[in-house]
C-alpha positions in Angstrom: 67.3 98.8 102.7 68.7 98.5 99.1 70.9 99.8 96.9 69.6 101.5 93.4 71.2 103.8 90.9 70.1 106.5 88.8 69.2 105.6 84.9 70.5 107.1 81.7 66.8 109.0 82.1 67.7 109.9 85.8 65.3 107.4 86.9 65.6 105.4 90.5 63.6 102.2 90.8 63.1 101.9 94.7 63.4 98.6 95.9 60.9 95.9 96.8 61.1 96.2 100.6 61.5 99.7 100.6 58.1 100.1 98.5 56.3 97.2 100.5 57.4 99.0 103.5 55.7 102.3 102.5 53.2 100.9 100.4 54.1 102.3 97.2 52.2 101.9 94.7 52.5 102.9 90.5 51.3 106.2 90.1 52.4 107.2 93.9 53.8 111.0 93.5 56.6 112.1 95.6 58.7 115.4 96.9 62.3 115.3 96.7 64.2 117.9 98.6 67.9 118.5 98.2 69.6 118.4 101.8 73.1 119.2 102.7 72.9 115.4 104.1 71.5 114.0 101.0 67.8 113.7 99.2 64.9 113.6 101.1 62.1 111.7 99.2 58.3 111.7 101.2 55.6 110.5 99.6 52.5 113.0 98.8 49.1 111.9 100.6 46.2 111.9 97.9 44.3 114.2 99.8 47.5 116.8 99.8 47.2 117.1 96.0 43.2 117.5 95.7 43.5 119.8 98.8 46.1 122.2 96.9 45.3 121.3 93.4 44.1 124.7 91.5 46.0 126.6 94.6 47.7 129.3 92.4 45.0 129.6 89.6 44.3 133.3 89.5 42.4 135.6 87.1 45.4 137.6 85.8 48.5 135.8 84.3 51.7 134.7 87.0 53.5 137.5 85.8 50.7 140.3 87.4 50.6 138.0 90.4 54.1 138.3 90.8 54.0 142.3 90.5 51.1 142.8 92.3 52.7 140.6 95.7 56.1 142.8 94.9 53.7 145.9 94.9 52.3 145.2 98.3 55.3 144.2 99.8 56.4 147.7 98.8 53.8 149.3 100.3 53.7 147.8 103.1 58.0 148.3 103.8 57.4 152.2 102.9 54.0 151.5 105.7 56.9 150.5 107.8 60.0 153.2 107.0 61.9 150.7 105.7 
């Protein structure tokens, strides 16, 4: 464990045994998740990001995604007398 701090570019190097430890290497991509206990950083698997890469490609635009999930959900409320 180390102690870092955040850049003028909001940047946090990680230190060495903390990357050793986890085998981080350049190019690693990461999530970071706000908490009410602090950050929680986990590392991506490669096979994550080819798995869900192209996930929300669609033929419309995001915008008639958007209405048409708002549509259903709609429907589906009225379905239920809500």
């Amino acid at each position: 464990m180390g102690i870092t701090k955040v850049t003028r570019n909001y940047q946090v190097t990680l230190p060495k045994d903390v990357r050793e430890a986890e085998e981080i290497r350049v190019g690693d991509r990461f999530i970071a998740v706000p908490r009410e206990d602090g950050i929680f950083l986990k590392k991506l698997d490669k096979d994550f990001i080819r798995k869900t890469a192209g996930i929300w490609k669609s033929k419309g635009s995001g915008l008639a995604y958007v209405r048409k999930i708002r549509d259903e959900e709609e429907k589906k409320l009225k379905r239920l007398g809500l």
